[in-house]
C-alpha positions in Angstrom: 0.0 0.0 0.0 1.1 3.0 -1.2 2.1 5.8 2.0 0.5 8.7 2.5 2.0 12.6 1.6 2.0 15.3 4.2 1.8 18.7 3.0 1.5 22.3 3.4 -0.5 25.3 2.3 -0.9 28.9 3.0 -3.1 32.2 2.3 -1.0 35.0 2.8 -3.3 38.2 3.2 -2.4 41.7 2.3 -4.5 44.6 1.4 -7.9 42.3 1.5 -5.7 40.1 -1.2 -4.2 36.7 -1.1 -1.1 35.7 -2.6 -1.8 33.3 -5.0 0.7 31.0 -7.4 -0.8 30.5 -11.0 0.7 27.1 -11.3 2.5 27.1 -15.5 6.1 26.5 -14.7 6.4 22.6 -14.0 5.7 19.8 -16.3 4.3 17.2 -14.9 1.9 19.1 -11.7 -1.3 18.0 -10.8 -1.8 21.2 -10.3 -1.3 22.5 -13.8 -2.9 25.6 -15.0 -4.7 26.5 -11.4 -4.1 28.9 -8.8 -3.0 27.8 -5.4 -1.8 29.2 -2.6 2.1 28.7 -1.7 3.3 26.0 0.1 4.4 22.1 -0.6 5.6 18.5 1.0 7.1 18.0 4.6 10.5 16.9 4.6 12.2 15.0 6.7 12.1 15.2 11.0 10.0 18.9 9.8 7.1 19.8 11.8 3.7 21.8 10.0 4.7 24.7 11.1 8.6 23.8 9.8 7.1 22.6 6.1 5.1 26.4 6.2 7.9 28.4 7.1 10.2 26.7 4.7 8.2 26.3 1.7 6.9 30.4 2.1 10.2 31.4 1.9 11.1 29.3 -0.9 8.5 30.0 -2.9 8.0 33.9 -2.4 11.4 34.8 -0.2 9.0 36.2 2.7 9.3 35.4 6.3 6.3 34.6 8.4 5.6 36.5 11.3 2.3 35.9 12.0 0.0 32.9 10.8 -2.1 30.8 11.9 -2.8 27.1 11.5 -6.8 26.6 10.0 -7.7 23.2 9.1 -6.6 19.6 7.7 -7.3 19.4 4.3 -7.8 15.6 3.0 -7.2 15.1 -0.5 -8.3 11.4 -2.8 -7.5 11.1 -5.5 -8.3 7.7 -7.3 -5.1 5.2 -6.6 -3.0 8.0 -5.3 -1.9 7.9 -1.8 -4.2 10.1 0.2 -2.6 13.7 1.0 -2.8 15.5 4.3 -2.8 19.1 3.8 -2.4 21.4 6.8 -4.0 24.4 5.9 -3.0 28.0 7.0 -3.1 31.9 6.8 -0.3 34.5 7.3 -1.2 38.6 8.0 2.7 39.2 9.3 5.7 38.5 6.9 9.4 40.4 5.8 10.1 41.1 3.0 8.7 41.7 0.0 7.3 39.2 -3.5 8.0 42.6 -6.0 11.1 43.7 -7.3 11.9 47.1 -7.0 10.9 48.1 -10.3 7.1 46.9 -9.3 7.6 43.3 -10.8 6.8 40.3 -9.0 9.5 37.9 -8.0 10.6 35.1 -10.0 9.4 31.3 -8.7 10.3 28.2 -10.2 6.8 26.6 -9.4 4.4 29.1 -11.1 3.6 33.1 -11.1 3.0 34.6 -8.5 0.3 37.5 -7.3 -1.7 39.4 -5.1 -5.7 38.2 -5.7 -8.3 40.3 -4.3 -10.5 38.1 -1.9 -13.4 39.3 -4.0 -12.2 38.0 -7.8 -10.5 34.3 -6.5 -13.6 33.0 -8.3 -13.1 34.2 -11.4 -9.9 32.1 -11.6 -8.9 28.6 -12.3 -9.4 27.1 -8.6 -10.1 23.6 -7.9 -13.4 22.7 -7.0 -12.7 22.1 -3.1 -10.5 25.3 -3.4 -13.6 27.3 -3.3 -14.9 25.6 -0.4 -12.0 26.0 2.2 -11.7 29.2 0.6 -15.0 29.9 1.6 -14.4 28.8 5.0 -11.5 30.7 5.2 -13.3 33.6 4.5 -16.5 33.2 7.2 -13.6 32.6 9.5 -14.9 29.2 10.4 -12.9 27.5 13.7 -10.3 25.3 13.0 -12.0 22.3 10.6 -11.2 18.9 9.0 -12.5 18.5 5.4 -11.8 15.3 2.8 -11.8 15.8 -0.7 -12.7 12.6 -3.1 -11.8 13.5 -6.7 -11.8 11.7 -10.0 -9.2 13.6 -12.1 -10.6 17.3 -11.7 -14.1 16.5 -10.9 -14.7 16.9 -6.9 -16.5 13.5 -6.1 -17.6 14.7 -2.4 -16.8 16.5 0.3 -16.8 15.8 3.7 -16.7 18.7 6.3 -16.5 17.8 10.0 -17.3 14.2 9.3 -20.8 15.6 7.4 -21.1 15.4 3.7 -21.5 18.7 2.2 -21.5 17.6 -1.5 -21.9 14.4 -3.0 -21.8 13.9 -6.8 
């Protein structure tokens, strides 16, 4: 049986905007062609909170000063291992994701930019995005939700052990 992945994501907030990664750089990413917010697998011996820090500042070169730790995320996907996500914000960082001339840094992973709260529908999300988006945003306490998908079709979702959409 296959093992499990462990990984991490975060919102970063700014301005009543999220940092979001348009994910077009990599070849083979199951995320190809969405928007995501930054973040990626544990390594080894690291903690959450370790993965978060890490992963931020690899992605966007900003140091977290303030986040907080919102949900687990539990992804299926057909025979894929399931994947753990530990879901966070950030309102505190150093540093800065544009160059001097007003550019956005440079990330290996995918563009990156700042996404008024208001427009993230309008952009190419996946399905469950929206929903622990949504949560995110009616600032629900801290909350377990599983994802079943079949390629990019969400299957059901399960929120707090009570099924909130099943196809």
């Amino acid at each position: 049986m296959a093992k499990s992945q462990l990984t991490t994501l975060c919102y970063i907030e700014q301005d009543d905007s999220y940092l979001m990664m348009h994910r077009i750089s990599k070849k083979n990413d199951v995320n190809k062609g969405k928007w995501i917010g930054v973040g990626g697998h544990f390594e080894a011996g690291e903690s959450p909170e370790d993965c978060l820090l890490r992963e931020v500042y690899e992605e966007t070169g900003l140091k977290l000063t303030s986040w907080k730790y919102r949900g687990i995320v539990t992804f299926i996907f057909e025979d894929d291992p399931a994947e753990y996500m530990s879901l966070y914000t950030a309102d505190g960082f150093e540093g800065s994701v544009t160059k001097p001339d007003g550019t956005m840094i440079e990330c290996s992973e995918g563009k990156l930019a700042w996404i008024k709260k208001s427009e993230l529908d309008s952009l190419n999300l996946w399905e469950g995005d929206k929903i622990f988006l949504r949560l995110l945003a009616e600032d629900e306490p801290f909350f377990s939700l599983k994802l079943t998908y079949e390629g990019d079709t969400l299957l059901e979702a399960v929120l707090n052990g009570k099924t909130v959409l099943n196809i």
